[in-house]
C-alpha positions in Angstrom: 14.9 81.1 86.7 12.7 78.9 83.9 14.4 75.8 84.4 13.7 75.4 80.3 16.0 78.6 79.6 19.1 76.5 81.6 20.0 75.0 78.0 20.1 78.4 76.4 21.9 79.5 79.4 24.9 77.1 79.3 24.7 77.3 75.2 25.2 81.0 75.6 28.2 80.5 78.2 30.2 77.5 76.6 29.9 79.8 73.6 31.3 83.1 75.4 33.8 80.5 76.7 34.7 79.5 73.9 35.0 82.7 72.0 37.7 83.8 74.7 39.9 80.3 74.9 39.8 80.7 70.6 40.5 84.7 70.6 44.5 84.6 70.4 44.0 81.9 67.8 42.0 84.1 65.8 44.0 87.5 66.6 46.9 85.5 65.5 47.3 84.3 62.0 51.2 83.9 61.2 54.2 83.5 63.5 57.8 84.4 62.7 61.1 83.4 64.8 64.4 84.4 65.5 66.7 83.0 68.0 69.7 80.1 67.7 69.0 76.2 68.5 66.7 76.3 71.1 64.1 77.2 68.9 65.9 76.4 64.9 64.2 73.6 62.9 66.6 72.8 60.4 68.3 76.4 59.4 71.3 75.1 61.2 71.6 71.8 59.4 71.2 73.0 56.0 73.6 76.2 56.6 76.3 74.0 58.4 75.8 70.5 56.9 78.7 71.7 53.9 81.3 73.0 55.8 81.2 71.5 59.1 80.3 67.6 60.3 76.9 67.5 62.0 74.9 65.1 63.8 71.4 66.2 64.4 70.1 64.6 60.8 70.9 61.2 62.5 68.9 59.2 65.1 68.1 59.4 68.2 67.0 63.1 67.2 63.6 63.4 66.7 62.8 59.9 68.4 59.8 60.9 70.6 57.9 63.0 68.4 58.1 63.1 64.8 60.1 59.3 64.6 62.8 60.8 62.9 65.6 63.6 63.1 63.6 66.9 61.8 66.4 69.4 62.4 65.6 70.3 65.6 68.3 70.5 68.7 65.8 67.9 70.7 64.1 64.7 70.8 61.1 66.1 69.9 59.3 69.3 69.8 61.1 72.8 70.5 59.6 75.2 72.5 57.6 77.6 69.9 56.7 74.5 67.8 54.2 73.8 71.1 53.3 78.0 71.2 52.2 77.7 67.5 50.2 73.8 68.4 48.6 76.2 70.8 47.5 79.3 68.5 46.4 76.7 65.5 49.1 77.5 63.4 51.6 74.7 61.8 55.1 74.0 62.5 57.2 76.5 61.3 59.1 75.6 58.6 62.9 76.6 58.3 63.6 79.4 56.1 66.6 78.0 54.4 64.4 75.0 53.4 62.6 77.1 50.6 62.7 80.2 48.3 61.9 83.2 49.7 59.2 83.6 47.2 57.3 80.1 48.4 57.3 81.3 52.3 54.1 80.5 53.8 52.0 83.3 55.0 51.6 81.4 58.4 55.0 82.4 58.7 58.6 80.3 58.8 61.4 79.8 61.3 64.4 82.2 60.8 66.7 81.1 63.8 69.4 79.0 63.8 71.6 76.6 65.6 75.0 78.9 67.0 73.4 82.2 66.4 74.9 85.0 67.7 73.3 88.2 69.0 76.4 90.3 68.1 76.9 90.0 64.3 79.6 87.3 63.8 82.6 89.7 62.6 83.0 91.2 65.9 84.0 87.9 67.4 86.5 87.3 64.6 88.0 90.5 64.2 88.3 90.8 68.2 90.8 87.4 68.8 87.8 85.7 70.6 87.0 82.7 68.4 90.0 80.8 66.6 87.8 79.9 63.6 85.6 81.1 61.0 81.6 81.3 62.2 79.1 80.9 60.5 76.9 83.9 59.1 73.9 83.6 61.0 73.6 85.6 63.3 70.7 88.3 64.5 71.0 90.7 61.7 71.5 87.8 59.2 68.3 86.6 60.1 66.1 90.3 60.6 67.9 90.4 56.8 65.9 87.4 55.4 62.6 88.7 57.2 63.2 91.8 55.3 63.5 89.2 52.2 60.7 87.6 53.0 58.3 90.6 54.1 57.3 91.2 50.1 55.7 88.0 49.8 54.3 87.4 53.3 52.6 90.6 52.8 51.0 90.6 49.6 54.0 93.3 48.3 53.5 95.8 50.8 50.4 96.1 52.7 51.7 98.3 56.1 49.1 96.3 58.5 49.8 93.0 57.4 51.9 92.4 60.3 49.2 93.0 63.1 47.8 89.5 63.7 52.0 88.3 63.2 53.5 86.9 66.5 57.4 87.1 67.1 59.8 85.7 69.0 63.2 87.5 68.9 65.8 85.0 70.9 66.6 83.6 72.9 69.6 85.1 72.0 73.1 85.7 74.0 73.9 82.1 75.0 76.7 81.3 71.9 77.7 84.9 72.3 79.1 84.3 76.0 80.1 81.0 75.6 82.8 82.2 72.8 83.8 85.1 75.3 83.5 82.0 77.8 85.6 79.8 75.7 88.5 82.6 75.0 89.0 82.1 78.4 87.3 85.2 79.9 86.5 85.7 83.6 83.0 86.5 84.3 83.8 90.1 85.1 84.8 90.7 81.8 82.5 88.6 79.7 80.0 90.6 82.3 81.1 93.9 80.1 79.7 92.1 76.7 75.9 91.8 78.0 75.0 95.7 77.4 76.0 95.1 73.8 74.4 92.1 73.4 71.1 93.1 74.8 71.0 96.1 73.2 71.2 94.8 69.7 68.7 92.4 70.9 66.4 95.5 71.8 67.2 97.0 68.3 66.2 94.1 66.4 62.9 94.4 68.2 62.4 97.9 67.2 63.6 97.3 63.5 60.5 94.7 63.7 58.1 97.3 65.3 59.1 99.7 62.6 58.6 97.1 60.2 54.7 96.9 61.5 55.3 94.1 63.8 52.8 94.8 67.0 53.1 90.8 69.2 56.7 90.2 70.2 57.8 88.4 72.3 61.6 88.5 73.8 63.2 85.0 75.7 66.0 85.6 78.0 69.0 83.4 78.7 68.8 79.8 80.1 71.1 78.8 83.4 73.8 77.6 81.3 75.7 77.1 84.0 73.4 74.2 84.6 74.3 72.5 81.5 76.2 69.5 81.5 78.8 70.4 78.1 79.5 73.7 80.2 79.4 71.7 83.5 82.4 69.2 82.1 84.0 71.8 80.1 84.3 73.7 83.0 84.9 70.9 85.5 86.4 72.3 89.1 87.9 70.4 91.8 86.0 74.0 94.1 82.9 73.2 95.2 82.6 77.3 96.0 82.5 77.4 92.4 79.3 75.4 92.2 75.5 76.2 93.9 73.4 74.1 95.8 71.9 72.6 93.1 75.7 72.0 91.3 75.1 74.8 89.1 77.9 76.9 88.1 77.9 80.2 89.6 79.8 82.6 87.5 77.8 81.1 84.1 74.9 81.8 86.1 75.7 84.8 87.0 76.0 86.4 83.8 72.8 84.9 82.6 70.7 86.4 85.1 72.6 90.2 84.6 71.7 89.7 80.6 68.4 88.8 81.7 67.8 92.0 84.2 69.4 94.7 81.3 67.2 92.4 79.0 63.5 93.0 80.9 64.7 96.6 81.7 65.3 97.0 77.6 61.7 95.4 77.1 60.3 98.1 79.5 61.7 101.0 77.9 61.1 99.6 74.4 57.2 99.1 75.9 57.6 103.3 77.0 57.7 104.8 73.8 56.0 101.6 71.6 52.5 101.6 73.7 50.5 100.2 70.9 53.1 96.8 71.1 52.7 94.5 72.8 56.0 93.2 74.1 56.5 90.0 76.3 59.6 88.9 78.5 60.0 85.6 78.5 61.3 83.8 81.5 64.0 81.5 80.1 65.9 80.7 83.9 63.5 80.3 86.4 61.7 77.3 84.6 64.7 75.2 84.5 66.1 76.0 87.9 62.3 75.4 89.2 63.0 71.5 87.6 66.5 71.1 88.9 65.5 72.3 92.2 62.9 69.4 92.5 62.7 67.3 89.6 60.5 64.7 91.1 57.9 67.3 91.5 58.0 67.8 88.0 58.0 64.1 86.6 61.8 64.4 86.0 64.9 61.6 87.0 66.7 62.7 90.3 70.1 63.0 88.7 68.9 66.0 86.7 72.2 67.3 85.4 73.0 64.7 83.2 72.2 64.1 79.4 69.7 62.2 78.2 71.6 61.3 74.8 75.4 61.0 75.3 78.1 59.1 77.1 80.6 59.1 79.9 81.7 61.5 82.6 79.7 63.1 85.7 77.2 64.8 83.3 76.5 61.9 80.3 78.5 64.6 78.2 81.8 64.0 76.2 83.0 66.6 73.8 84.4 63.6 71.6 81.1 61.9 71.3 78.3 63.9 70.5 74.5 62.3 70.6 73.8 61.4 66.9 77.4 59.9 66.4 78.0 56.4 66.1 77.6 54.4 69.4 76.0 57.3 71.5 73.0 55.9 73.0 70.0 58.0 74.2 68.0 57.0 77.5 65.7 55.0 77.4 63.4 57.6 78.7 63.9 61.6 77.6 61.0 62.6 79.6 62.9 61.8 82.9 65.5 64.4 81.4 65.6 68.0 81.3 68.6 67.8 79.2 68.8 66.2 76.2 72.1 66.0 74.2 73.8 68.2 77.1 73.6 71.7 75.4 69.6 71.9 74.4 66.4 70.8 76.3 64.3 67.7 75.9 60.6 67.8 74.6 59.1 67.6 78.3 61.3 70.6 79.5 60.2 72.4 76.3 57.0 71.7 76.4 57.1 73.0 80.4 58.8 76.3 79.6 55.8 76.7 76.8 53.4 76.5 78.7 54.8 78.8 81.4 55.3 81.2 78.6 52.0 80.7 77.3 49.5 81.2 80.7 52.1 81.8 83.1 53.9 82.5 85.7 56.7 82.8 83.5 56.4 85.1 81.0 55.5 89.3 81.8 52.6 89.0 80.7 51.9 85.6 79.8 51.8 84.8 75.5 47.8 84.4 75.7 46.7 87.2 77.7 49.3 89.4 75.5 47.2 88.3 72.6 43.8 88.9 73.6 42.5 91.9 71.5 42.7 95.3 73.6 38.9 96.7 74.7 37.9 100.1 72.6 
């Protein structure tokens, strides 16, 4: 080869490099979510905030990233806020924090904190909660995307949802833990997951119908790893625990929701070809951690909450992180927890990317996104 054509050469390749790293962002111009607190950025705090005492608008929350609480369940970022860093698209921004006439066409975060997959009625009418919930659950929030549709999409236009990446969930955990919490054995709460994951599978076709064509579908996390269920559920049995001091029958029924759930994406994939769906490993990422947490830049004693106070797990029900004399660590990156129910930054920011490239998402966010050859 003319060594003087090596500078076209490589110009040529870094651009055809290039072209592919940037495709997705360019494929992908809005993002829209659905889900409860693993993914909410402020929905829950402006829905709850009047009836019901929070804490997430105070400090420690938001400490590592934005230097102040921003209505996320975390010290920092939350999982899809690092999936839209990585597509070029801004933070979302939580529905209930504007009209839905001023929604940015880049798209807005519908889920929130306590959101059920099974519309909230079911649970009140059927004895298993002893209080009023509130109204935010899946088909609340597929309601305010239908709100919102009008204006995202210029009053109609049918393809406008093409280059639109969803996230439907995750979705299930606050249903079992009020079957959990009525005092259910994991046999019966067991005979809840078909319902949950098949309105789950119905709100992604209602978004397919709608025009939606990128989705992508989160399964359940071990809860039985975390540390409120771990002291709520406190056992002198140490049958009842695995070898990573797990719970077992928590466990259990998050991996059954999350083998009817990738069966559901599947079938919903057989007679939706021109979607493209993604299953979204929520488990195996944090048992991966817990397993070895050194390997993964995390403290040994990985059960316990970063931001919180007393007992085995850092967890007390009486003295949630936010309230007046809970302390945080002085380091939430050592933590996969951190306020005992949802994730720190670094944990989120690990399940991203495993979402994103892989291995833990079928097929990974990026290669889902790359535009299909003609």
């Amino acid at each position: 080869m003319d060594l003087t054509l090596l500078p076209v050469v490589f110009f040529i390749l870094s651009c055809l490099l290039s072209d592919v790293s940037s495709a997705p962002s360019r494929n992908i111009t809005s993002m829209f979510t659905l889900g409860d607190s693993h993914i909410d950025t402020g929905n829950a705090l402006i829905m709850a905030a009047p009836v019901i005492p929070v804490w997430i608008d105070k400090p420690p929350y938001g400490e590592t990233f934005f230097g102040h609480p921003s209505g996320r369940f975390s010290d920092g970022r939350v999982i899809t806020d690092f999936i839209a860093e990585t597509l070029g698209l801004p933070f979302l921004p939580a529905y209930l924090a504007s009209s839905p006439n001023d929604v940015s066409q880049q798209g807005v975060n519908l889920a929130v904190g306590g959101a059920t997959a099974i519309e909230v009625a079911f649970f009140e009418t059927n004895g298993l909660v002893p209080f009023k919930l509130l109204n935010n659950s899946l088909d609340v929030q597929l309601g305010w995307f239908e709100q919102i549709k009008p204006s995202v999409c210029d009053n109609g236009a049918l393809d406008c949802l093409g280059k639109a990446l969803f996230f439907v969930g995750e979705l299930g955990v606050n249903d079992y833990n009020f079957i959990w919490m009525a005092g259910k054995t994991d046999d019966q709460v067991k005979t809840y997951v078909p319902k949950v994951v098949d309105t789950i599978s119905m709100a992604v076709e209602r978004l397919i119908n709608e025009g939606a064509v990128y989705i992508v579908v989160p399964g359940n996390p071990p809860t039985g790893c975390s540390p409120a269920i771990l002291t709520f559920r406190l056992s002198p049995n140490k049958t009842e625990y695995d070898h990573i001091g797990c719970l077992r029958d928590v466990n259990a029924v998050a991996r059954y929701h999350n083998l009817l759930l990738r069966a559901a994406v599947g079938s919903l994939r057989g007679r939706y070809p021109h979607a493209r769906i993604v299953f979204a490993d929520f488990y195996d990422p944090i048992i991966r951690i817990l397993e070895n947490p050194g390997q993964f830049g995390f403290a040994g004693d990985a059960l316990k909450a970063c931001c919180g106070t007393g007992g085995a797990y850092n967890w007390d029900p009486s003295a949630f992180c936010g309230m007046p004399g809970v302390a945080a660590c002085e380091n939430p990156a050592a933590y996969v927890s951190w306020d005992g129910v949802h994730y720190t930054e670094a944990t989120n920011r690990y399940v991203a990317e495993g979402w994103l490239r892989g291995p833990y998402a079928d097929p990974p966010i990026l290669s889902a996104l790359q535009p299909r050859p003609h």
